[in-house]
GUTI-37938 format. One record per residue (C-alpha): residue number from 0; x, y, z. Coordinates in nm, 2 decimals, padded with zeros to 4 digits. Layout:
REM residues N
  resi       u       v       w
   NUM       X       Y       Z
...
***
This chain:
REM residues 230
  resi       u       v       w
     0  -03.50   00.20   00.15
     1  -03.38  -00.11  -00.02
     2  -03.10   00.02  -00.18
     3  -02.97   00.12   00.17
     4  -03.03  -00.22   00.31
     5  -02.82  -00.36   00.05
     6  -02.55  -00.05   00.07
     7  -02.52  -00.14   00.43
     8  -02.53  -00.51   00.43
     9  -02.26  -00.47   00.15
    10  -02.04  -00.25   00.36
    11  -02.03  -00.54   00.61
    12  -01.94  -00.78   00.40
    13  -01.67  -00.56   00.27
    14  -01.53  -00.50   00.61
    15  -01.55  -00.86   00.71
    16  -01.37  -00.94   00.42
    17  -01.12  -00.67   00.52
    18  -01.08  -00.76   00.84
    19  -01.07  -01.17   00.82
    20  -00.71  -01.21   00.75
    21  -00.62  -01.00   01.11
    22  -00.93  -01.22   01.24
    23  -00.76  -01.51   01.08
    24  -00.43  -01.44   01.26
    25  -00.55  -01.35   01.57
    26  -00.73  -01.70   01.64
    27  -00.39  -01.87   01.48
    28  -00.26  -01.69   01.76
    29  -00.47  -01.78   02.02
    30  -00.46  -02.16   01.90
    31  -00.08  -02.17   01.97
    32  -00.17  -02.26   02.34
    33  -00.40  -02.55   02.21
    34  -00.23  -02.73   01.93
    35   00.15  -02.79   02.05
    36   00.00  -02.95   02.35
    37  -00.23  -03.18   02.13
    38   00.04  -03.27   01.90
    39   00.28  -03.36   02.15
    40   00.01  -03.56   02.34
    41  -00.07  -03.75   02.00
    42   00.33  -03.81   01.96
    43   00.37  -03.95   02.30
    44   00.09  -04.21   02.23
    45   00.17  -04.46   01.97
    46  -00.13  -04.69   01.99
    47  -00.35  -04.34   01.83
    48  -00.07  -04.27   01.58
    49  -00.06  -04.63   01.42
    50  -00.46  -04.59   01.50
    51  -00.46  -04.30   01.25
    52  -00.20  -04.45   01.03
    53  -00.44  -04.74   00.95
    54  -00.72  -04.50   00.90
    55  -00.51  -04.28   00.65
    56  -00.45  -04.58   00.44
    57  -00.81  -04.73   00.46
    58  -00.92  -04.40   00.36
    59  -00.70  -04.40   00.08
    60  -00.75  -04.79  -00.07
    61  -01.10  -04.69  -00.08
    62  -01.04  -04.40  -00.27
    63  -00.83  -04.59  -00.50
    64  -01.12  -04.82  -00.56
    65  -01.36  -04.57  -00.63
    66  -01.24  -04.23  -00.69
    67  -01.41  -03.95  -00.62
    68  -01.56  -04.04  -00.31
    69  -01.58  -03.81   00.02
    70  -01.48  -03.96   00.32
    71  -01.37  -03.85   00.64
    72  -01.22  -04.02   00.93
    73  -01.08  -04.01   01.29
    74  -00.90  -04.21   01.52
    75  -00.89  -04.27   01.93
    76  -00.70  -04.55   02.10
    77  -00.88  -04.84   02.05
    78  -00.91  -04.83   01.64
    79  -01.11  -04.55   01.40
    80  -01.40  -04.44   01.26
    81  -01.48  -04.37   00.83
    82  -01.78  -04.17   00.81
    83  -01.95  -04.19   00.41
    84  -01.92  -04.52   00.39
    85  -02.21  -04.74   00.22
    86  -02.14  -05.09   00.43
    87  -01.96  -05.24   00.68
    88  -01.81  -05.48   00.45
    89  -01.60  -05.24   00.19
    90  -01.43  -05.07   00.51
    91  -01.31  -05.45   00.63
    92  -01.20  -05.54   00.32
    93  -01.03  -05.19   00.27
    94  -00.92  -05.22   00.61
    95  -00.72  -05.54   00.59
    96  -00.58  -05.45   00.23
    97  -00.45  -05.09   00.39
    98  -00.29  -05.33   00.66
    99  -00.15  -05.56   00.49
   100   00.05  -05.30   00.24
   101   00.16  -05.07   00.52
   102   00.30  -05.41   00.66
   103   00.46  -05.46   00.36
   104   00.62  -05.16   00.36
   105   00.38  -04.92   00.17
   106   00.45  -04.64   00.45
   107   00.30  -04.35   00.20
   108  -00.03  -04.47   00.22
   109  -00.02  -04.37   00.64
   110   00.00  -03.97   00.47
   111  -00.36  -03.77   00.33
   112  -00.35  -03.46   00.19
   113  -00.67  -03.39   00.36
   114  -00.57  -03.49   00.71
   115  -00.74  -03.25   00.97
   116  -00.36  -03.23   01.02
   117  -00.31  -02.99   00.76
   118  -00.59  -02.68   00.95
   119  -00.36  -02.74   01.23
   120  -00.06  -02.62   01.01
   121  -00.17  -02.37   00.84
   122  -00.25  -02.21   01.17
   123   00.07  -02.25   01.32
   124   00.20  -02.13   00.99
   125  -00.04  -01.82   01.06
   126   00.06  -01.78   01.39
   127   00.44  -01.75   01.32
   128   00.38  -01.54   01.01
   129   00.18  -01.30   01.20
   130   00.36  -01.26   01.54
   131   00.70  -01.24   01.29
   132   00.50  -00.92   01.07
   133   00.38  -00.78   01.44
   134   00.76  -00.81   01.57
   135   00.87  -00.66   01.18
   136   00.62  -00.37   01.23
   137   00.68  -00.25   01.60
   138   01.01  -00.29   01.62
   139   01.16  -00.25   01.32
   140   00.87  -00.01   01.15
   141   00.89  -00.18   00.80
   142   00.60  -00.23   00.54
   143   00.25  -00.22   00.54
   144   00.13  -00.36   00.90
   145  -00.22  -00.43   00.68
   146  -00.06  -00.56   00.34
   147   00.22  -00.79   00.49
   148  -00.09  -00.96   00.72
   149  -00.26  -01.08   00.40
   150   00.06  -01.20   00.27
   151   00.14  -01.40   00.58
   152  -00.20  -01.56   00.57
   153  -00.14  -01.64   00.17
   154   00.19  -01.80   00.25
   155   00.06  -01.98   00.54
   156  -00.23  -02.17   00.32
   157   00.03  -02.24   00.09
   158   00.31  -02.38   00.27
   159   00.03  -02.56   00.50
   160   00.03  -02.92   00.29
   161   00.40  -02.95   00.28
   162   00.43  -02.89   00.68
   163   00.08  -03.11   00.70
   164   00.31  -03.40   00.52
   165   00.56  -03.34   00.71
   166   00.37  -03.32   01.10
   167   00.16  -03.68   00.98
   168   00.52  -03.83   00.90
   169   00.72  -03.77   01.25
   170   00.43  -03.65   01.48
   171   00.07  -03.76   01.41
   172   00.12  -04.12   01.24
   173   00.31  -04.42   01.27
   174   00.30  -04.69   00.98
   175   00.49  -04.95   01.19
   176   00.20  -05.17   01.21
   177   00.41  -05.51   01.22
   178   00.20  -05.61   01.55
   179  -00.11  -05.54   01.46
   180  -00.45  -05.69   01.30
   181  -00.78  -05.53   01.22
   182  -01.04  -05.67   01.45
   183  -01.40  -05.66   01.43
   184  -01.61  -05.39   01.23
   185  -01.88  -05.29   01.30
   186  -02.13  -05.00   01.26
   187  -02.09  -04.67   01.48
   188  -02.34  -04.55   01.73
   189  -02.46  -04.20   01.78
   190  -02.29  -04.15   02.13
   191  -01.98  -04.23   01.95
   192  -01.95  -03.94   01.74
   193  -02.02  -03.71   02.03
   194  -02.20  -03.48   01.77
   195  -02.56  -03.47   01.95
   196  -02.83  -03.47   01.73
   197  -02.62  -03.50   01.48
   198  -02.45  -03.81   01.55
   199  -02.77  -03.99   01.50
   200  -02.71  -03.89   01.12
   201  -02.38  -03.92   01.07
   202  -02.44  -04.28   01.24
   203  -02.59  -04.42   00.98
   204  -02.27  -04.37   00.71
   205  -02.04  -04.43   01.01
   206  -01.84  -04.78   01.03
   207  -01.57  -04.82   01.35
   208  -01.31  -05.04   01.29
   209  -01.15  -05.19   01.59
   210  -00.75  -05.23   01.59
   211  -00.55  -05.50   01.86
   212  -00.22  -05.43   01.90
   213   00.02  -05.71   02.05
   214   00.34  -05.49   02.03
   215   00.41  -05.40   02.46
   216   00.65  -05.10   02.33
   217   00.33  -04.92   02.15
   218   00.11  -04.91   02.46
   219   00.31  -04.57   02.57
   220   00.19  -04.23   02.66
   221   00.37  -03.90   02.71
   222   00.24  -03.71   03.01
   223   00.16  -03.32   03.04
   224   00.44  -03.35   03.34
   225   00.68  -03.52   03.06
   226   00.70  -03.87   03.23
   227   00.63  -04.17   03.00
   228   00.39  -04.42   03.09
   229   00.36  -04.81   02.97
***
């Protein structure tokens, strides 16, 4: 009886495993009607890509400082958030350091690697792949329909950092922080994270950093109707 309860529960797993790169593809898919619309809201608003700039290169000062370290991080309009963080005071004084070298022209530090940007690529990269192998296959009748999905999905993780790069560089950041200065830190509060129960844990590594902008030309969004508002 036991050895059928594994047999069985190994069959799943087999056809999970099977099945996840179509599974994959098919939410890529479905997320095309979801990301476009977030990145072109994010480029339309540079207060939350200089936001996210700044948090990119606070992130990465304090990884210089102490490598190794996991931290995440996530901007809105008014400034960001670091979550992993042991004190208020090491995010200020990254803070101010990543400002003051992105003011002086260090624009790479605005770029992660790990930038949530870089799941939003891979399934755009996903999506294309598989509606090209769908459009190949139907129309066309070439390959292996099953074979030349997983191969779509491989290329699509590995082409997803250089698109990343290149989405944070035009779209999803801005390191022209010339009119800008860190304002006060301080330490984030559950309601914040809008993560429920969880928030009240991830509160207690969590420091915001608040971000005043004097520049009137950054305080511009781009509306779902196209119109640009100041």
């Amino acid at each position: 009886m036991a050895l059928l309860v594994v047999l069985f529960i190994a069959f799943f797993v087999v056809l999970f495993l099977f099945l996840l790169p179509i599974l994959f593809s098919l939410q890529a898919v479905g997320n095309l009607f979801v990301y476009p619309r977030q990145l072109r809201a994010i480029f339309g608003n540079k207060i939350l890509r200089r936001n996210h700039a700044l948090e990119h290169a606070t992130i990465v000062v304090m990884m210089e400082r102490e490598p190794g370290r996991k931290l995440n991080g996530f901007s809105t309009d008014d400034g960001f958030f670091v979550q992993g963080v042991r004190s208020i005071s090491e995010v200020e004084s990254a803070a101010k350091e990543a400002m003051r070298r992105l003011q002086n022209g260090e624009k790479r530090l605005a770029i992660h690697r790990n930038c949530g940007t870089t799941i939003v690529a891979a399934n755009l990269l996903a999506a294309v792949f598989f509606l090209v192998t769908l459009g190949s296959f139907l129309y066309l009748g070439v390959g292996n329909f099953y074979l030349m999905i997983l191969g779509s999905v491989v290329l699509a993780f590995a082409l997803r950092i250089p698109l990343s790069l290149i989405l944070q560089r035009f779209v999803t950041t801005d390191a022209d922080l010339t009119n800008a200065e860190v304002g006060w830190v301080e330490p984030a509060q559950p309601g914040d994270l809008k993560s429920g129960i969880f928030g009240l844990l991830l509160a207690a590594s969590t420091v915001r950093v608040r971000i005043f902008h004097t520049d009137p030309e950054a305080v511009e969004i781009l509306r779902d109707d196209g119109a640009i508002v100041r």
